[in-house]
DOKOLTOR-44270 format. One line per field, with one value per residue (C-alpha): x, y, z; residue number from 1; residue in one letter. Coordinates in nm, 4 decimals, m for minus. Each point is the difference from the previous one (the first is absolute). Example, Ala and Ser with C-alpha at 12.3 -4.5 7.8 and 13.67 -1.06 7.14 Angstrom:
REM DOKOLTOR-44270
xx 1.2300/0.1370
yy m0.4500/0.3440
zz 0.7800/m0.0660
seq 1/2
type A/S
This chain:
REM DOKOLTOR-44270
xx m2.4681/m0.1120/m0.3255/m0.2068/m0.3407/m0.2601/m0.0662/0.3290/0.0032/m0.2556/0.0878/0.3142/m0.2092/m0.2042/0.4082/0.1187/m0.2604/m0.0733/0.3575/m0.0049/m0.2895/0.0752/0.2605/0.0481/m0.0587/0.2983/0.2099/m0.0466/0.0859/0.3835/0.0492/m0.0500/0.2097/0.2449/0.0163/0.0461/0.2691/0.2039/0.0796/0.0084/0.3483/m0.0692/m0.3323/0.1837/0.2747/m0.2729/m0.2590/0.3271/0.1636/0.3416/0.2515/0.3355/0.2395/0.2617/m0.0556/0.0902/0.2058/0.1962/0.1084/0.2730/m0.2035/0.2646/0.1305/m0.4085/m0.0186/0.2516/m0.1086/m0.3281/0.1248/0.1541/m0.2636/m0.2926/m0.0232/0.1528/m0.3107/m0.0900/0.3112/m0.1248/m0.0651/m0.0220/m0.2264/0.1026/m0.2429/m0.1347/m0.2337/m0.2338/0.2408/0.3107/0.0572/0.1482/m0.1223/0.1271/m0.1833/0.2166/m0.1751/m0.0259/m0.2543/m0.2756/m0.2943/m0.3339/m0.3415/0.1709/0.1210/0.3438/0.0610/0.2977/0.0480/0.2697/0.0382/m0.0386/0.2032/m0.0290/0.2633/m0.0282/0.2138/0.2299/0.0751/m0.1681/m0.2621/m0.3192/m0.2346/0.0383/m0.2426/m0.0375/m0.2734/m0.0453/m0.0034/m0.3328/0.0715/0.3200/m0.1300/m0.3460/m0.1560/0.1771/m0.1419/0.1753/m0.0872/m0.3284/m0.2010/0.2373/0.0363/m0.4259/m0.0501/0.2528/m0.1377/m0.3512/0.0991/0.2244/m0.2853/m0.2396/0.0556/m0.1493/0.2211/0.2633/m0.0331/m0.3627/0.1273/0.2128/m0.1977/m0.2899/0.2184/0.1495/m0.3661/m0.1018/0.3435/m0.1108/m0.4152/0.2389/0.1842/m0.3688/m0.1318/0.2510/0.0353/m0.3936/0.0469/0.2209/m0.1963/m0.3126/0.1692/m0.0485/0.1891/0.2868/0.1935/m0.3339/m0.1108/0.3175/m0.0849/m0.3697/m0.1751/m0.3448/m0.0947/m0.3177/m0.1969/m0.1569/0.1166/m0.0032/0.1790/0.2766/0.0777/0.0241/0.2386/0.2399/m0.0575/0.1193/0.2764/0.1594/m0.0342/0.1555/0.2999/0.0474/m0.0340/0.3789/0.0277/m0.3001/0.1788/0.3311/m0.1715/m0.2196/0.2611/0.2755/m0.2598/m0.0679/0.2905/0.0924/m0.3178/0.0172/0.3906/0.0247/m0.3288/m0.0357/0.3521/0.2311/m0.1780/m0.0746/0.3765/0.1098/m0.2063/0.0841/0.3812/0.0807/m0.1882/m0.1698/0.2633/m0.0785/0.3095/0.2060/m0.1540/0.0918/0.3332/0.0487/m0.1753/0.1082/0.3096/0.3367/0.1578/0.3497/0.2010/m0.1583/0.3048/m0.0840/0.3028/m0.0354/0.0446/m0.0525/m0.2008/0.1675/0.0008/m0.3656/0.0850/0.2371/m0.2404/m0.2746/0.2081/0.1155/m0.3571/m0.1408/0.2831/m0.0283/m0.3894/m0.0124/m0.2822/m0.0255/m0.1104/m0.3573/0.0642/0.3613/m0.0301/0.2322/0.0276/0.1704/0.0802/0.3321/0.1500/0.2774/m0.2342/m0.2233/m0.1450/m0.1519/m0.2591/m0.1056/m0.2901/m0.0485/m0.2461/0.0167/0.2732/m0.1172/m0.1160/m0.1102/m0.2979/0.1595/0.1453/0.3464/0.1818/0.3832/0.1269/0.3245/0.1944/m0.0971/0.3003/0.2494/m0.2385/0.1313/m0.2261/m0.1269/m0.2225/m0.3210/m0.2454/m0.3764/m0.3241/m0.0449/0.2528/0.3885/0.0147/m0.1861/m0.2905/m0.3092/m0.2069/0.1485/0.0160/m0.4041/m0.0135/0.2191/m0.2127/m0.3324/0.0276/0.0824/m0.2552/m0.2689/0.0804/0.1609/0.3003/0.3316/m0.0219/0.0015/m0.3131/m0.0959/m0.0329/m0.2261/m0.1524/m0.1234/m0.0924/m0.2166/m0.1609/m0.0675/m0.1114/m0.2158/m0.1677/m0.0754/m0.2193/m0.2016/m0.0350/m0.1240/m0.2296/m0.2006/0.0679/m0.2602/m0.2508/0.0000/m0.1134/m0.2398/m0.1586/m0.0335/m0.2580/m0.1973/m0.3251/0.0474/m0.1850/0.2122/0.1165/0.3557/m0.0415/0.2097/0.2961/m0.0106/0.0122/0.2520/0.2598/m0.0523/0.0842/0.3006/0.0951/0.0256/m0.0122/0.3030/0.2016/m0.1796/0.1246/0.3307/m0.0186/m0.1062/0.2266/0.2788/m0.1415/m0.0277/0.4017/0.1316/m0.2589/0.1359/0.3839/0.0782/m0.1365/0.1659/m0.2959/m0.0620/0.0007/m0.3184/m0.1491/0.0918/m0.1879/m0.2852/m0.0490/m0.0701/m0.2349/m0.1460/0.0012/m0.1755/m0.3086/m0.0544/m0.0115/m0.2315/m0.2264/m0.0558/m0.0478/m0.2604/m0.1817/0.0691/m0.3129/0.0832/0.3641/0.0792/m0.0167/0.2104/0.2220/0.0288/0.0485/0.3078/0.1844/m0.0905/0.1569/0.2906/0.1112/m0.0391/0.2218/0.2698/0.0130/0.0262/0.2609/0.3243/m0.1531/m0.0150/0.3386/0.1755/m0.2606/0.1308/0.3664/0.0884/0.3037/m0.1045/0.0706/0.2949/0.1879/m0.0761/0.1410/0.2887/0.0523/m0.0622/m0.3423/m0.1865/m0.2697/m0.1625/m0.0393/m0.1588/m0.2451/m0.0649/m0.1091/m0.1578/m0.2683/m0.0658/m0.0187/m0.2128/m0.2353/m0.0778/m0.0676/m0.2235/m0.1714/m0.0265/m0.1866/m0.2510/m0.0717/m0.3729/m0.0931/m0.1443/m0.3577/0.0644/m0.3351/0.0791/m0.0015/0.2211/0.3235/0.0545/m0.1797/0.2446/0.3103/0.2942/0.2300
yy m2.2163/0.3499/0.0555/0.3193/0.0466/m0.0227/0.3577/0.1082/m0.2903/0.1563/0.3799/m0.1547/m0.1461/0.3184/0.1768/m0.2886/0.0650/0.3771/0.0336/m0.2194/0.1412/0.3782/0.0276/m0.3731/0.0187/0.2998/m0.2291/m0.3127/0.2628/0.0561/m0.3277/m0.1355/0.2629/m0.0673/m0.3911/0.1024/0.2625/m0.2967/m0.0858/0.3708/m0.0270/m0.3320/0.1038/0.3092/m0.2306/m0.2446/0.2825/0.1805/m0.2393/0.0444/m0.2134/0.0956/m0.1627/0.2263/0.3006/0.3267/0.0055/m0.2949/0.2353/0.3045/0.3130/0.1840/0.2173/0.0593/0.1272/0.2243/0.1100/0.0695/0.1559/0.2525/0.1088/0.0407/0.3290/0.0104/0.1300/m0.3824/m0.1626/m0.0309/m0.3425/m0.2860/m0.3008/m0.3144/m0.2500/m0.2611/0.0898/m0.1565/m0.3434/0.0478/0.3829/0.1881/0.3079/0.3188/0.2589/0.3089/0.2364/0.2056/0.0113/0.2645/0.0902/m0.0156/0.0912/m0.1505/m0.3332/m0.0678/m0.0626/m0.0515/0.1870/m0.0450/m0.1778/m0.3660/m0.2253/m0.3371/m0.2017/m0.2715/m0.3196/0.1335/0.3215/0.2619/0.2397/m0.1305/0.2182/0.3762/0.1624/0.2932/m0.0481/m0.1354/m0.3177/m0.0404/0.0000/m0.2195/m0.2340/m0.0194/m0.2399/m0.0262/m0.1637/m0.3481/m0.0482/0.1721/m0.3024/m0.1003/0.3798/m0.0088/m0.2829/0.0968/0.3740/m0.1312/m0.2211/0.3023/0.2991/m0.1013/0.2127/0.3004/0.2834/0.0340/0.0558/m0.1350/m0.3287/m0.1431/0.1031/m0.1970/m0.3363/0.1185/m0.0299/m0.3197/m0.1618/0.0922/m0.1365/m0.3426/0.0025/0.0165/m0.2479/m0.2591/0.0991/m0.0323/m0.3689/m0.1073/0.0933/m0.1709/m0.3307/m0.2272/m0.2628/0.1926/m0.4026/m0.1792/0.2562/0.0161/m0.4218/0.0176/m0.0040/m0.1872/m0.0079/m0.2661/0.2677/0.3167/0.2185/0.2756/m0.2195/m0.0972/0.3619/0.1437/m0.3393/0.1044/0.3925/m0.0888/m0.2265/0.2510/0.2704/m0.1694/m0.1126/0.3100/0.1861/0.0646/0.1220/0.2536/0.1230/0.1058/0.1119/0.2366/0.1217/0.0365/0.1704/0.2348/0.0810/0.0874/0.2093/0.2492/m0.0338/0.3129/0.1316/0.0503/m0.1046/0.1801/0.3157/m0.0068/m0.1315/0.3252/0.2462/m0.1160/m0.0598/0.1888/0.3260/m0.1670/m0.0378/m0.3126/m0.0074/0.0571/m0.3390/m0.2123/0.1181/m0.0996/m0.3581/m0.0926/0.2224/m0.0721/0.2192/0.1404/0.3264/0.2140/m0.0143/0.2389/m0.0378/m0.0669/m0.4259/m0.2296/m0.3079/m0.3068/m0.3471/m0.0589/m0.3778/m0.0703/0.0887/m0.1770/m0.3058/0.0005/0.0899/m0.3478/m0.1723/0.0744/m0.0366/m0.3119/0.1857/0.2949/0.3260/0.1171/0.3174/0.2798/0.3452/0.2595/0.3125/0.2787/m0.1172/0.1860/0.0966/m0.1553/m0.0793/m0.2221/m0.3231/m0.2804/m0.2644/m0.2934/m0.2229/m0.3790/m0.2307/m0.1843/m0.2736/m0.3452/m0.1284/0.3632/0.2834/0.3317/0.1564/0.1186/0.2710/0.0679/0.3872/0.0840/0.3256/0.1895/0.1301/m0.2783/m0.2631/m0.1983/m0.2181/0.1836/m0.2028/m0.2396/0.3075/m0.0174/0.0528/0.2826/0.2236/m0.0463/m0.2652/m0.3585/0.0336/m0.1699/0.2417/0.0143/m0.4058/m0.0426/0.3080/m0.2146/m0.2837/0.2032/m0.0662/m0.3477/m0.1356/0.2069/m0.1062/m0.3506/0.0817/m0.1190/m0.3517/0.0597/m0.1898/m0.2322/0.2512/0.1815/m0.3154/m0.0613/0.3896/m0.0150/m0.3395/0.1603/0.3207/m0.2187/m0.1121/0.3111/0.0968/m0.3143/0.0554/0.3755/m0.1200/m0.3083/0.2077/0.2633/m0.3070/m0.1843/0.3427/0.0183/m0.3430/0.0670/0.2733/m0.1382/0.0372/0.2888/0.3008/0.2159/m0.1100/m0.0571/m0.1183/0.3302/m0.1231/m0.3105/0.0747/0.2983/m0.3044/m0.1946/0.3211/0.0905/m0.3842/m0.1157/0.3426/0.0710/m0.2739/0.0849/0.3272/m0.0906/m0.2572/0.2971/0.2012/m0.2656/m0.0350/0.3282/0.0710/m0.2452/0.1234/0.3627/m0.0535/m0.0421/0.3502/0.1381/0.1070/m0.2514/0.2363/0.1335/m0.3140/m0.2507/0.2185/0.0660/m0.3613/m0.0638/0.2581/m0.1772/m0.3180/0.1489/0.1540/m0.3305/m0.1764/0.2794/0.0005/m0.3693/0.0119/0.2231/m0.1826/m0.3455/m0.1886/m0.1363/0.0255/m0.3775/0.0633/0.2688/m0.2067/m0.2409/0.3058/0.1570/m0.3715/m0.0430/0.3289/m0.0645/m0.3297/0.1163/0.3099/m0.1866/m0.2533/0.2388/0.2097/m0.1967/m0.0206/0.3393/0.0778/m0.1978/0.1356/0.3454/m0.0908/m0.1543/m0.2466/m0.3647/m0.2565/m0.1193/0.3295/0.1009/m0.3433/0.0875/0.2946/m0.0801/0.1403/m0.3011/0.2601/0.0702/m0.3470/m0.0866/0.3186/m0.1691/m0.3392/0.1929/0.1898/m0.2888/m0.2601/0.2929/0.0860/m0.3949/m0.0418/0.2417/m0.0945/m0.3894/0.0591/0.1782/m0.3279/m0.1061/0.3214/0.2345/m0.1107/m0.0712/0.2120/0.2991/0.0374/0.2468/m0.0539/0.0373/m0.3071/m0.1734/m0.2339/0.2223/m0.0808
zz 1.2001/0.0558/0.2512/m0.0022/0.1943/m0.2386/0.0076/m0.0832/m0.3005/m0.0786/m0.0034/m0.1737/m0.2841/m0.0560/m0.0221/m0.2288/m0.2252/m0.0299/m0.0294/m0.3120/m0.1632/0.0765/m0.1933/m0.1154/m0.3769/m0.0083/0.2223/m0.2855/m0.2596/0.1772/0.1155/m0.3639/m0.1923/0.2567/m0.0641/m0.3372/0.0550/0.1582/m0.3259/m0.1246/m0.1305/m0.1392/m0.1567/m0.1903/m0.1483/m0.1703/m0.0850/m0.1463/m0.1114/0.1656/m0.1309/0.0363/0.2701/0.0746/0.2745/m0.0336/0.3074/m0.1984/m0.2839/m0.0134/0.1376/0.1363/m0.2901/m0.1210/0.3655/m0.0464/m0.3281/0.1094/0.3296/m0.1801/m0.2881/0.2780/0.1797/0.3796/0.1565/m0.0813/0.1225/0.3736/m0.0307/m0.2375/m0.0538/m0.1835/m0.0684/m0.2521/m0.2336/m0.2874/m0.1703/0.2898/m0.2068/0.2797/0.1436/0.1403/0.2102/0.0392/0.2588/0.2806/0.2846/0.0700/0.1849/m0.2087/0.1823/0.3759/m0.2250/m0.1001/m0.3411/m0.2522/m0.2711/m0.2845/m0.3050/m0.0880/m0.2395/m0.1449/m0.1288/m0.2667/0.0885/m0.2894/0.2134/m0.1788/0.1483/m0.1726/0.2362/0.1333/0.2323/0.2617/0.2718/0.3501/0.1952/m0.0789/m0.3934/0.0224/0.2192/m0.0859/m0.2728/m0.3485/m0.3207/0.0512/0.4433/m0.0201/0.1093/0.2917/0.0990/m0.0222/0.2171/0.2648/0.0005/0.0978/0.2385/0.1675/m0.0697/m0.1482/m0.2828/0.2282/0.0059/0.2845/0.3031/0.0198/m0.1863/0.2295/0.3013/m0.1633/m0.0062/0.3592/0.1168/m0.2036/0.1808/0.3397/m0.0892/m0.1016/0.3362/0.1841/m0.2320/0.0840/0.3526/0.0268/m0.2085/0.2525/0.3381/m0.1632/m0.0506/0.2633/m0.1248/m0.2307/m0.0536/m0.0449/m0.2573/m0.1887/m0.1500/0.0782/m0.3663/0.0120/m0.4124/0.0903/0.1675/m0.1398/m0.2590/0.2791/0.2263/m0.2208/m0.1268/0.3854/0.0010/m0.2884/0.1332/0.3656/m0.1477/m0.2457/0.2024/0.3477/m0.2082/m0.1485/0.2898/0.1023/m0.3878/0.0524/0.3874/m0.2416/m0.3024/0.1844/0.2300/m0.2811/m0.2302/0.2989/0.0221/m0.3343/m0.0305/0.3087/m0.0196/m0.2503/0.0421/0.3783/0.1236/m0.1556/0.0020/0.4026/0.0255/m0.1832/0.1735/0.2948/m0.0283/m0.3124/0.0157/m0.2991/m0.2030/m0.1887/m0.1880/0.3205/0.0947/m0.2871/0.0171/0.3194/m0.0005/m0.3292/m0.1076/0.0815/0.2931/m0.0791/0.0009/m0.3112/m0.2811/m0.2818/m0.2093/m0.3608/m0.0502/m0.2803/0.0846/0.0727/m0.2614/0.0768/m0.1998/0.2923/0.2846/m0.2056/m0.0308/0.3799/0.1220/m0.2150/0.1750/0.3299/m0.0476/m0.1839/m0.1890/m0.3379/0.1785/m0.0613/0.0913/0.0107/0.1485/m0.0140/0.2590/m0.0750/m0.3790/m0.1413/0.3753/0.2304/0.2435/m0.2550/0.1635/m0.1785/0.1099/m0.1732/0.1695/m0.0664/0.0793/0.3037/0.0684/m0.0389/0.3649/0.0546/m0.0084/m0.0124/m0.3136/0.0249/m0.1384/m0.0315/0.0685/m0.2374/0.0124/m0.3765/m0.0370/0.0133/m0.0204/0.2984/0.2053/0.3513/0.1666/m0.0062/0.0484/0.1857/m0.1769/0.2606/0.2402/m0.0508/0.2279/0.0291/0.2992/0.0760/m0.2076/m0.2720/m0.0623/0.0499/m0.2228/m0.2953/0.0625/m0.0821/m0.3764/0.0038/0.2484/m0.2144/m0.3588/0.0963/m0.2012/0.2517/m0.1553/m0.3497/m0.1771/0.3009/0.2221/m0.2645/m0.0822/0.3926/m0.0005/m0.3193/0.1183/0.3699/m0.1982/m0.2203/0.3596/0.1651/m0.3199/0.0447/0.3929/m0.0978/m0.2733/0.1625/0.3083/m0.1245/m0.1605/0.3066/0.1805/m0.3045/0.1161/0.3537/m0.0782/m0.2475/0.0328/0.2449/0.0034/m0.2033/m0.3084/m0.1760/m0.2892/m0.1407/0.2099/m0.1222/m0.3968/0.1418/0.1841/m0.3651/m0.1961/0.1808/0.1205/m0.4118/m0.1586/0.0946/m0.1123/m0.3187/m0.0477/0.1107/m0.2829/m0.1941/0.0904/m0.1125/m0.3211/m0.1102/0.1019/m0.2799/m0.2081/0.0715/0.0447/m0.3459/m0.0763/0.3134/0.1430/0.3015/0.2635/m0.1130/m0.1193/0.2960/0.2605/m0.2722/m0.0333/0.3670/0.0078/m0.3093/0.0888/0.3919/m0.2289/m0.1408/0.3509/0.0963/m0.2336/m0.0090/0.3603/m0.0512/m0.3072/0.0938/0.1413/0.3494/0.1586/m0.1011/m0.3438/0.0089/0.1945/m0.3109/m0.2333/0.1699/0.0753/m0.3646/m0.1330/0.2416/m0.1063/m0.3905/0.0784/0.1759/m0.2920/m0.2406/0.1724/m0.1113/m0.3738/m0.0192/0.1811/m0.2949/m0.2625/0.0892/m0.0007/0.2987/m0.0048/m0.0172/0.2464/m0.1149/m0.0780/0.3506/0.1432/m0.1913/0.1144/0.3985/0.0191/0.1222/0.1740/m0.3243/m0.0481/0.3434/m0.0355/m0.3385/0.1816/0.3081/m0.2125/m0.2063/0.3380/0.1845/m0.3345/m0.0901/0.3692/0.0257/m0.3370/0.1215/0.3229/m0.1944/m0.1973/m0.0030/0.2305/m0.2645/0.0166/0.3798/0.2679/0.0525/0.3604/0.1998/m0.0117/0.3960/0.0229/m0.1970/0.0557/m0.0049/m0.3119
seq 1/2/3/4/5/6/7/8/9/10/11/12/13/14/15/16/17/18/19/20/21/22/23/24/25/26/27/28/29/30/31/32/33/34/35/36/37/38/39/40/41/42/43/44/45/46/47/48/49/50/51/52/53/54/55/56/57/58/59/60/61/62/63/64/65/66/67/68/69/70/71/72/73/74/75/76/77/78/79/80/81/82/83/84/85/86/87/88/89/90/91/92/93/94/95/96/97/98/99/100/101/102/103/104/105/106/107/108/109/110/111/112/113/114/115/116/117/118/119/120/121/122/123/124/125/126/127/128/129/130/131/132/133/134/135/136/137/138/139/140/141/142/143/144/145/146/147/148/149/150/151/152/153/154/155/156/157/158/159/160/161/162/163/164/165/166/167/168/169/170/171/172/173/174/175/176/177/178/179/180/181/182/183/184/185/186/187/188/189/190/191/192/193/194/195/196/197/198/199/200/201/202/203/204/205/206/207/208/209/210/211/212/213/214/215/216/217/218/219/220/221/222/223/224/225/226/227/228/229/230/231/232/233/234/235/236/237/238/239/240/241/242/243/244/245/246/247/248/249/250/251/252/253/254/255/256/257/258/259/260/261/262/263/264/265/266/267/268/269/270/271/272/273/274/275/276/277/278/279/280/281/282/283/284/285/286/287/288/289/290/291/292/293/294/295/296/297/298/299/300/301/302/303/304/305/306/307/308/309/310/311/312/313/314/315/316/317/318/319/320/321/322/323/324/325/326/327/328/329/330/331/332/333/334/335/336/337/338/339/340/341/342/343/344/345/346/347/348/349/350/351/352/353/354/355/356/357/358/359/360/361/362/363/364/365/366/367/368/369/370/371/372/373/374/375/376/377/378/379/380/381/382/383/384/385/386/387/388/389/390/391/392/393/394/395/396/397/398/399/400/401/402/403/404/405/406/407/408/409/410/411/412/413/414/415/416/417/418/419/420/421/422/423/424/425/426/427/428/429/430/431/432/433/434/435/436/437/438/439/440/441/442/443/444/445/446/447/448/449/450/451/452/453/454/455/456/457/458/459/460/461/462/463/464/465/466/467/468/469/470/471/472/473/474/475/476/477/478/479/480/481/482/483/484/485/486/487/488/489/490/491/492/493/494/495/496/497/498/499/500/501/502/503/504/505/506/507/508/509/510/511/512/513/514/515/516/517/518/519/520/521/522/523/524/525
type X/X/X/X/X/X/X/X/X/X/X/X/X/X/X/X/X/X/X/X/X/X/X/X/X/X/X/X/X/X/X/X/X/X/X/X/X/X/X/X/X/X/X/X/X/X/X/X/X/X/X/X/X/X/X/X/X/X/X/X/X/X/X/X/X/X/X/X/X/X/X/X/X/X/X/X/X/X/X/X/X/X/X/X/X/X/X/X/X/X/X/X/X/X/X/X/X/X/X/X/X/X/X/X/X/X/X/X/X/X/X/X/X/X/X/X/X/X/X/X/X/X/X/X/X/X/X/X/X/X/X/X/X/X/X/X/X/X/X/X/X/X/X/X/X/X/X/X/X/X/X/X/X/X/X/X/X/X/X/X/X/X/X/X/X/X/X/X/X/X/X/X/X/X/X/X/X/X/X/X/X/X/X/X/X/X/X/X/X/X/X/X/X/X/X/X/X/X/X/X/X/X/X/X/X/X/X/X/X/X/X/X/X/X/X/X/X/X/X/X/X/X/X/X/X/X/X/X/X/X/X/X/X/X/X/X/X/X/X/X/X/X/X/X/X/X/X/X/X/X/X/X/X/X/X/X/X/X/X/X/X/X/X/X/X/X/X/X/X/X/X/X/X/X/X/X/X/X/X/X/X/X/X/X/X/X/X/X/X/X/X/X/X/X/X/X/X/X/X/X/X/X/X/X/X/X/X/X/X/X/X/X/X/X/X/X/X/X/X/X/X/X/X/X/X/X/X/X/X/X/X/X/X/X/X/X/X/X/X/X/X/X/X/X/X/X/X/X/X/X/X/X/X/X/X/X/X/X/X/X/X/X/X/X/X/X/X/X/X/X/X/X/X/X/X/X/X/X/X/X/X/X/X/X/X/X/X/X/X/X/X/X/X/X/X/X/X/X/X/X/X/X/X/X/X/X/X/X/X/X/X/X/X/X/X/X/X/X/X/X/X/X/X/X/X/X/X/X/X/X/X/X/X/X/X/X/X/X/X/X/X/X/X/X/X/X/X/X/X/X/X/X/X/X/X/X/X/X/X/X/X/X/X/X/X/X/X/X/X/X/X/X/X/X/X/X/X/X/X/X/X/X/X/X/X/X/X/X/X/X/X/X/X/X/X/X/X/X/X/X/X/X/X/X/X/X/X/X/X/X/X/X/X/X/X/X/X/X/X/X/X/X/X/X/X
């Protein structure tokens, strides 16, 4: 049990809430893109339709490497990226790293390899092109690019959702102060008494058990957003005359005596081979320093043992491709810092555990947008009939609260529509910003706030039903060729939509001719 003086409960109260309504409807927006860019990986394999079963790291790369090696230009053989790309097609970024405007970049050229081993894809440009979104992971690379920025240019982005993170970390800090009995709260849900009664109920509930989720989310998320903004920058100036680059080689790079000499590359299929082997997992991700030299080094980074929440990686000289060394996320050495640094991307998107970990995160995820949500109503209810008036804020929370998992819906649809016609990547954001006009606009015709609650569940539901129709209509594999081929995602995204549409479309049964009265005044659903 936690005691405050009243006066500081209530000082704590007046925090709690400002806190959520400030910036509150921006905080729902990251926290629900995030939940659904748990699955971002999944999502892009169904909306894609993904169905091959081998890796790339599982096929013969090491004489395309070599091949490739040698027809690109040496100013772009500083380093090398190898990586996964569209249906398990492998892809190689040959580049070298530069300054651009006080950010470092890559620059090179960028090849994809078709699971028969020729080059089906040839392009010169920068990180930002090769890694950016594509025609087939456009709506995965959407919804993980506004939960990171926002889709607000960089730096300002990730400062935003570096701000919104800390606002979460005073909102549950706040929560927890103002709880005088945290254990009785967590079971206490009293459905026999008022409507407002049983939504601060279901509100104090979700948000107390979710409240060790929101301390790691909003201190992870921090992290991630001042990390490269502020941190690295201040770290630079002040230790590296400002030499960004300086820095990054020497957290991340691999210390060694400079060899210069002329080397081929060692058999990259016998590192990848002993790298899945001593990992017990395929490699999502090979880098190569110094590509061509003697003193060539090789990384390959796995996801996290079972039992564990750091990644690993596994260092391997380039040149002879012997095994060196089990190699930290950050320094040359394990240390303190470097381990809670590893851990920073697992806690936040809940991948260490494969899909129950995600499964947990999305659910937890799913939460903290209901806490922020009836959060904002409940603050709606307390002030009714005050002397200012919020109706505005109220149509504004219903707007954002529904809209946006109407746009996102949107947004979904309009990638298979697109994909075909390889032109998704303008299409998939287009259709959010479609599908947020419509929730905007009927927010602003709709008659009271309750009946454009019914509207947007309405539209909802019908979207999500329709979503796996359409995914086969525009040539998506069916159910059982992805069985077959050991895609069972695409099947459970099928049943998800479907499950989450109809439910949606059931509660709404007899409630079209329902009063319209304000919706804070009503259960929460």
């Amino acid at each position: 049990m936690i005691h405050l003086p009243k006066q500081e409960t209530k000082a704590m109260v007046a925090v709690h809430g400002w806190s959520g309504i400030l910036l509150g409807l921006l905080l729902y927006a990251v926290v629900l893109t995030g939940t659904a860019a748990v699955f971002a990986e999944e999502i892009g394999a169904w909306s894609a339709g993904h169905v091959a079963t081998q890796s790339a790291f599982e096929r013969p790369m090491a004489d395309t490497l070599r091949r490739l090696g040698d027809e690109t230009p040496a100013k772009y053989r500083e380093a090398v990226d190898l990586f996964e790309t569209g249906d398990h097609d492998l892809g190689l970024f040959f580049h070298r790293h530069e300054m651009d405007g006080g950010e470092l970049i890559s620059r090179g050229l960028f090849y994809v390899v078709g699971q028969d081993g020729r080059v089906i894809h040839r392009q010169s440009g920068t990180n930002e092109d090769v890694y950016g979104a594509r025609n087939d992971n456009a709506l995965s690379a959407f919804l993980v690019d506004t939960h990171v920025r926002l889709h607000v240019p960089n730096p300002w982005g990730l400062l935003l959702t570096g701000i919104l993170g800390l606002s979460m970390l005073v909102a549950a800090i706040s929560g927890l102060l103002i709880h005088r009995h945290l254990f009785k709260d967590i079971f206490t849900l009293r459905r026999a008494g008022s409507a407002v009664l049983a939504n601060r109920d279901a509100h104090s509930v979700a948000g107390t058990w979710s409240l060790p989720f929101a301390f790691i989310l909003a201190f992870t998320g921090s992290f991630f957003s001042f990390f490269g903004t502020i941190g690295v920058p201040v770290v630079a100036m002040a230790a590296f005359g400002g030499n960004v680059q300086a820095l990054t080689e020497a957290v991340y790079g691999n210390p060694g005596k400079p060899d210069p000499r002329l080397a081929a590359i060692g058999n990259m299929d016998r590192i990848n081979a002993d790298a899945i082997a001593r990992a017990g997992a395929i490699p999502t991700f090979v880098t190569i320093e110094n590509f061509g030299r003697a003193d060539a080094k090789v990384t390959t980074y796995h996801p996290p043992r079972s039992g564990a929440i750091a990644p690993m990686s596994l260092l391997y000289d380039g040149a002879t491709a012997r095994f060196l060394q089990e190699k930290p996320l950050i320094g040359p050495k394990p240390s303190a810092g470097g381990t809670l640094a590893a851990i920073m991307s697992p806690l936040h998107f809940g991948n260490f555990a494969g899909l129950l970990s995600k499964a947990i995160w999305f659910g937890l995820g799913f939460a903290m947008c209901y806490v922020t949500y009836t959060g904002i109503r409940l603050w709606l209810v307390r002030r009714e009939g005050g002397v200012c008036s919020f109706a505005w804020l109220e149509r504004t929370n219903m707007v954002v609260g529904l809209g946006l998992p109407f746009a996102l819906g949107a947004s979904a649809a309009a990638f298979l529509l697109a994909m075909p016609l390889g032109s998704a990547t303008w299409w998939t954001p287009a259709g959010f910003l479609i599908g947020a006009a419509l929730a905007i606009g009927a927010g602003a015709i709709a008659p009271s706030a309750a009946r454009f609650g019914l509207w947007l569940r309405g539209a909802i539901g019908i979207l999500f039903v329709l979503l796996p129709p359409l995914r086969l209509l525009t040539g998506g594999p069916g159910w059982r060729t992805a069985l077959a081929a050991g895609q069972p995602i695409i099947v459970t995204l099928d049943i998800a939509f479907l499950l989450a549409g109809g439910w949606l479309l059931w509660q709404l049964r007899g409630k079209a001719s329902a009063p319209r009265q304000s919706v804070a005044l009503q259960p929460a659903e």
